[in-house]
Backbone as ProteinMPNN parsed JSONL, in Angstrom:
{"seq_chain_A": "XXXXXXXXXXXXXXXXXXXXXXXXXXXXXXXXXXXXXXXXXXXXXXXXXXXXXXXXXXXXXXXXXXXXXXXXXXXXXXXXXXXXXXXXX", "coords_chain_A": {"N_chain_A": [[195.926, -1.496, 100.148], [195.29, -3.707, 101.791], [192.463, -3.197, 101.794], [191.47, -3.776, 99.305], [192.073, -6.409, 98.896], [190.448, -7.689, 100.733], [187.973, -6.338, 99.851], [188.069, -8.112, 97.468], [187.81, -10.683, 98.621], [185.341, -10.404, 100.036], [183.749, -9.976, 97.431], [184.351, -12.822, 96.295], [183.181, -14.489, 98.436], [180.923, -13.681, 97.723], [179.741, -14.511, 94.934], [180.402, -17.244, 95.474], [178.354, -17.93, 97.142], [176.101, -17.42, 95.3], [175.984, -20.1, 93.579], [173.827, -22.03, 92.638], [172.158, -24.67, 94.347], [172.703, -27.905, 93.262], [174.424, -27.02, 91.165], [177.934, -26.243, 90.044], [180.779, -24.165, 90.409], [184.031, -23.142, 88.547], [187.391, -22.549, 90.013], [188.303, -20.94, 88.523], [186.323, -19.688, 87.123], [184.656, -18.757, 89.746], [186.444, -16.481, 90.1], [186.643, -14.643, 88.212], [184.195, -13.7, 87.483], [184.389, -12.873, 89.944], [185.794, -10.008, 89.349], [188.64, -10.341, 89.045], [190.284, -12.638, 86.473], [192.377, -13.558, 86.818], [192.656, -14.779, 89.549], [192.768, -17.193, 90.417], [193.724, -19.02, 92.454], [194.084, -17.496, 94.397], [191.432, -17.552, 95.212], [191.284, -20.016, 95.875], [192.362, -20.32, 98.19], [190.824, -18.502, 99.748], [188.627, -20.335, 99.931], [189.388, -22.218, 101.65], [190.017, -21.258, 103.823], [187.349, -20.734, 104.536], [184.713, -21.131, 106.882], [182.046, -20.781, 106.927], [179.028, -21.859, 107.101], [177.21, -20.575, 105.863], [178.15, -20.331, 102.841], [178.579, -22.242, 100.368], [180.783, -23.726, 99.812], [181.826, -26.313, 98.983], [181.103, -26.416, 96.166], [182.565, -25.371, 94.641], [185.399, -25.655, 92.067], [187.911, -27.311, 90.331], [189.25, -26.44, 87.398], [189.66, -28.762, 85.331], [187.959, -30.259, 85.939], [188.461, -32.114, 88.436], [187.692, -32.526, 91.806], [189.091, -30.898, 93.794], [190.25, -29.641, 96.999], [188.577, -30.0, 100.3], [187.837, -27.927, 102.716], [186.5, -29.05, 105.093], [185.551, -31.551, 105.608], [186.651, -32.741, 104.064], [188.262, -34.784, 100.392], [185.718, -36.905, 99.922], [183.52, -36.026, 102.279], [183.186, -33.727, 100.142], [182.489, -34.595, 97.635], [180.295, -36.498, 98.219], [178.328, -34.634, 99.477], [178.267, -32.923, 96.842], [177.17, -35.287, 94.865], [174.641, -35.597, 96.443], [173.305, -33.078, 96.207], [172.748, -33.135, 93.323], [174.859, -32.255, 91.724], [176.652, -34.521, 90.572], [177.154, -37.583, 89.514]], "CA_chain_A": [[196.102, -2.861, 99.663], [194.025, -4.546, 102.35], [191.238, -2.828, 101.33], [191.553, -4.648, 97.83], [191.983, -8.287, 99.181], [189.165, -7.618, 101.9], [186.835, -6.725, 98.858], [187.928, -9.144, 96.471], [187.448, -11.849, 99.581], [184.001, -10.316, 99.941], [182.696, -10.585, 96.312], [184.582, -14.09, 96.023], [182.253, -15.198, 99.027], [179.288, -13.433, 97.073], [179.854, -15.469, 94.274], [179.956, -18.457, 95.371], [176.838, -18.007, 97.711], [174.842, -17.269, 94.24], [176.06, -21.005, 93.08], [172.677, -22.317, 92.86], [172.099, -25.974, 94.488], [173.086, -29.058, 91.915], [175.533, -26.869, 89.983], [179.032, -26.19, 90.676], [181.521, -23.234, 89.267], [185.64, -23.419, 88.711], [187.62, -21.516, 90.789], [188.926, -19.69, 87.545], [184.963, -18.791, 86.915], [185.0, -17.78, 90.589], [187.802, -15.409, 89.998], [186.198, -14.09, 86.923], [182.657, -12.898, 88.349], [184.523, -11.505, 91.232], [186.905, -9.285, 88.925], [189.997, -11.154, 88.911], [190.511, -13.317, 86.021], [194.295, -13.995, 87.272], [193.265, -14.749, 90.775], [191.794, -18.33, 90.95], [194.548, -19.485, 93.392], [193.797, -16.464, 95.67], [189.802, -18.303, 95.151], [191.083, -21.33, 96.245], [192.855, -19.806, 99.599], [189.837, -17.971, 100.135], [188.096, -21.349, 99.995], [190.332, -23.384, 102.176], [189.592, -20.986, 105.156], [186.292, -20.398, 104.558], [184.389, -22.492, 107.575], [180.71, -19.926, 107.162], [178.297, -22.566, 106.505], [176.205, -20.364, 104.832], [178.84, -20.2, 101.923], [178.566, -23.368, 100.083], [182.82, -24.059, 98.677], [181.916, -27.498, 98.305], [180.45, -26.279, 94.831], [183.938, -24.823, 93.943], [185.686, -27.079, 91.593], [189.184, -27.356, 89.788], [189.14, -26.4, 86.091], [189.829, -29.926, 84.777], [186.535, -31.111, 86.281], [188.669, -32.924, 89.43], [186.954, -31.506, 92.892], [189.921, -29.964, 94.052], [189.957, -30.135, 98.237], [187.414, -29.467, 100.897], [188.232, -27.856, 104.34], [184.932, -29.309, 105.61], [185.696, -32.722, 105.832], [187.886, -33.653, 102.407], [187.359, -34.884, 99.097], [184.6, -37.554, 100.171], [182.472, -35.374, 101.668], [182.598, -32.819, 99.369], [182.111, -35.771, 96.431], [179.032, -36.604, 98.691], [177.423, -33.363, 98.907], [177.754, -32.561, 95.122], [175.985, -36.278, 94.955], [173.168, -35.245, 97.13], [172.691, -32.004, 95.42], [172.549, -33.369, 92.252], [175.695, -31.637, 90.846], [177.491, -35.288, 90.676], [176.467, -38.832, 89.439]], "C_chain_A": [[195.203, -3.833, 100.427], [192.59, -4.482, 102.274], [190.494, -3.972, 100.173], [191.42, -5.87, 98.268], [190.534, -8.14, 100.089], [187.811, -7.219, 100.965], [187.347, -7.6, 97.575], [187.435, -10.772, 97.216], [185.625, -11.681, 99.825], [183.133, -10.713, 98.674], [183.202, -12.072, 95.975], [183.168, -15.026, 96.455], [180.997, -14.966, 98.593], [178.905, -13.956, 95.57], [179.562, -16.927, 94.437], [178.575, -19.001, 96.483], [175.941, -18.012, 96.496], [175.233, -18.975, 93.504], [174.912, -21.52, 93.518], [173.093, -24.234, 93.526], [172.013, -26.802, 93.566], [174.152, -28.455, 90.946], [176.747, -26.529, 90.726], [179.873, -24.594, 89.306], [183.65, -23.47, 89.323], [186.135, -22.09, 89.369], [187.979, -20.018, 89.662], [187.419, -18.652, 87.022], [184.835, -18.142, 87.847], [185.349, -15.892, 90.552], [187.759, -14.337, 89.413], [185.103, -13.364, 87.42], [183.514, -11.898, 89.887], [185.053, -10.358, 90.947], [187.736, -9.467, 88.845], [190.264, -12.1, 88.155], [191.614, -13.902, 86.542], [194.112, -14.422, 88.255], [192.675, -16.152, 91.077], [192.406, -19.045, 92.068], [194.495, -18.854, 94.654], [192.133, -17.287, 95.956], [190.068, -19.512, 96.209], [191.79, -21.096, 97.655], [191.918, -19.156, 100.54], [189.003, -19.477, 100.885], [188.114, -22.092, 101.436], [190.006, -22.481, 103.599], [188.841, -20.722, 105.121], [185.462, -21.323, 105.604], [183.207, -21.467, 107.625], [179.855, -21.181, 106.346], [177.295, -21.745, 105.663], [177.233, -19.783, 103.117], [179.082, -21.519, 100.98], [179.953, -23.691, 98.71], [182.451, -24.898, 98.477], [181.343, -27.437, 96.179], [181.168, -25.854, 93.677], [184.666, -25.977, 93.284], [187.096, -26.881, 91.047], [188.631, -27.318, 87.756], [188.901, -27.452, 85.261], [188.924, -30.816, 85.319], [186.992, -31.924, 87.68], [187.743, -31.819, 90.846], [187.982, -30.602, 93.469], [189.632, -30.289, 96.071], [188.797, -29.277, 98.497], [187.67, -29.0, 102.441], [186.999, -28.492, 105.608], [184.949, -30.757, 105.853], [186.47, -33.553, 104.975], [186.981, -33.744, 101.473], [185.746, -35.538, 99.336], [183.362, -37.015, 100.942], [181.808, -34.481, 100.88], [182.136, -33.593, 97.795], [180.779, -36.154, 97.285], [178.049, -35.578, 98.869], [176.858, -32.907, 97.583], [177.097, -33.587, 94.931], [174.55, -35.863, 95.091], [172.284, -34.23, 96.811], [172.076, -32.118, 93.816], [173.629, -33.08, 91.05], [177.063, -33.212, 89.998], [176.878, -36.701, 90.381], [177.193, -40.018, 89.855]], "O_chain_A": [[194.479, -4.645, 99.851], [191.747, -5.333, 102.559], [189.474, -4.66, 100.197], [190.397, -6.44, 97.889], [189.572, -8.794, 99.686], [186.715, -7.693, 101.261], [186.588, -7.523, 96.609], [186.905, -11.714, 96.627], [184.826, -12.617, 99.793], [182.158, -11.464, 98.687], [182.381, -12.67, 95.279], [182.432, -15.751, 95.785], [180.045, -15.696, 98.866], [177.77, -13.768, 95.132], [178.778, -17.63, 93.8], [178.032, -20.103, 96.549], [174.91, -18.666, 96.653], [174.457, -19.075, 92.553], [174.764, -21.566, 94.74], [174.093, -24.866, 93.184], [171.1, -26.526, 92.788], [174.704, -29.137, 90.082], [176.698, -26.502, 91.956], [179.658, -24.246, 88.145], [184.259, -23.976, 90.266], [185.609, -20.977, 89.346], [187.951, -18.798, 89.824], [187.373, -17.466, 86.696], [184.807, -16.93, 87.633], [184.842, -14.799, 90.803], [188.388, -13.309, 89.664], [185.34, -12.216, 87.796], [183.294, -10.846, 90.487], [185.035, -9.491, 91.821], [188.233, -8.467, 88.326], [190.67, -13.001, 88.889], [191.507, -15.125, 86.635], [195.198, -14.808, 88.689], [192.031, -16.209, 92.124], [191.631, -19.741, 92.723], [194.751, -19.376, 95.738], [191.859, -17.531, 97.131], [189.312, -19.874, 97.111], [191.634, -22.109, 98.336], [192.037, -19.162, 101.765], [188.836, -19.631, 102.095], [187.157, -22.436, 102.129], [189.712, -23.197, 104.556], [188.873, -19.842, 105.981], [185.469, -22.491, 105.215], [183.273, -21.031, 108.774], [180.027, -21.403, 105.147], [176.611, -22.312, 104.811], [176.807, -18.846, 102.442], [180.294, -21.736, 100.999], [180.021, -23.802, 97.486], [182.454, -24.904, 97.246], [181.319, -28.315, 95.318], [180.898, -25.839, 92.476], [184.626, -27.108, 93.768], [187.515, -25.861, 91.593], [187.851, -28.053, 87.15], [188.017, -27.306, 84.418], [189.06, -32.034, 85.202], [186.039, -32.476, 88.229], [187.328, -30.666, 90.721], [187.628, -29.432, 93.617], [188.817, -31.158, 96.381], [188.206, -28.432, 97.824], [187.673, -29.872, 103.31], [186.911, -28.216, 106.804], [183.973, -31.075, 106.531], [186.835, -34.72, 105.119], [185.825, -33.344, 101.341], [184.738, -34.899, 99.035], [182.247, -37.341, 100.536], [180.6, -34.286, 100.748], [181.454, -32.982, 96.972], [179.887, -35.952, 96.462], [176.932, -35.722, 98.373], [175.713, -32.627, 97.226], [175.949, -33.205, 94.703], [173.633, -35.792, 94.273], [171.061, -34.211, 96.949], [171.22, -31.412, 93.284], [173.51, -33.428, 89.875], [177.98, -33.002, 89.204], [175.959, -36.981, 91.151], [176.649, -41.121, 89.812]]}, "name": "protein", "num_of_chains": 1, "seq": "XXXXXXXXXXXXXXXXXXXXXXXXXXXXXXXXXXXXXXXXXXXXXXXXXXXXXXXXXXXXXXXXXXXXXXXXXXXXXXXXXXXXXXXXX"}
């Protein structure tokens, strides 16, 4: 069983490393590319302790287009990043 979470935590984070700069994906797309349609809540736990800067969560989003949080500093900077990237007007 830890096997399973320890590679679904791996392709989560290899997912959202391929989110190109200016775009963003939902955690339920996440969830989906990693093999887990059902698991976008496990995505967003993944997320929330994720502190590897070379993993860019701020790009992770909430289905309904809201940003959803940011363990990185909160909503505002992760609403300033997607800005700066271009993913945000």
């Amino acid at each position: 069983m830890i096997d399973l979470k320890k590679k679904f935590k791996e392709q989560v984070l290899n997912v959202v490393k391929s989110i190109p700069r200016g775009r963003t994906m939902t955690y339920k797309e996440v969830a989906q590319r990693a093999g887990s349609p059902g698991a976008c809540r496990a995505v967003g736990s993944i997320m929330a302790k994720n502190f590897d800067p070379k993993v860019p969560c701020h790009r992770v989003i909430k289905s309904d287009g809201s940003l959803g949080n940011y363990n990185r500093g909160g909503i505002k900077k992760k609403m300033a990043l997607l800005r700066k990237e271009g993913a945000l007007r």
